[in-house]
N, C-alpha and C positions, 0 to 999 in steps of 0.2 A: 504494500500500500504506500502510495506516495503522494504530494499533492498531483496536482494538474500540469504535469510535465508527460504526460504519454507516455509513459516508462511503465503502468500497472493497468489493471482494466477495474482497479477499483481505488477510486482517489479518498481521502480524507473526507472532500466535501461531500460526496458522496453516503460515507462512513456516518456521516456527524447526522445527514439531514433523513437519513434512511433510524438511525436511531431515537431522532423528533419524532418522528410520524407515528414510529413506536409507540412513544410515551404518550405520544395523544391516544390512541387508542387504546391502549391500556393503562388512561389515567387511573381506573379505580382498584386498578391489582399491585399492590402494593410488593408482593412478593416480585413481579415483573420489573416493578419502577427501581430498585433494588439491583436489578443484573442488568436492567440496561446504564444505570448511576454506575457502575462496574466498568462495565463495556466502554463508556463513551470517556472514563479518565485512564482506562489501560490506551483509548486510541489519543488522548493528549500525552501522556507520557512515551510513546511511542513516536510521536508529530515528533515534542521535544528532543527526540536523540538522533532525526536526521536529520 
């Protein structure tokens, strides 16, 4: 995963906007909101080291 340089077929912004839509839709399951809060700082600490 990288940003928007064509180098991956799956960018960040990608990454970040596809894990919103998530949270919208499973505003009310809290166990959900929980792994995607997970997911979306393993992909900023991730962003961070390249």
């Amino acid at each position: 995963m990288v940003d928007a340089s064509g180098l991956s077929e799956y960018d960040f912004t990608a990454f970040f906007a596809e894990i919103a839509a998530l949270r919208a839709t499973h505003a009310s399951e809290g166990s959900r909101l929980v792994l995607l809060d997970q997911l979306e700082l393993w992909g900023h600490e991730l962003r961070s080291t390249l």
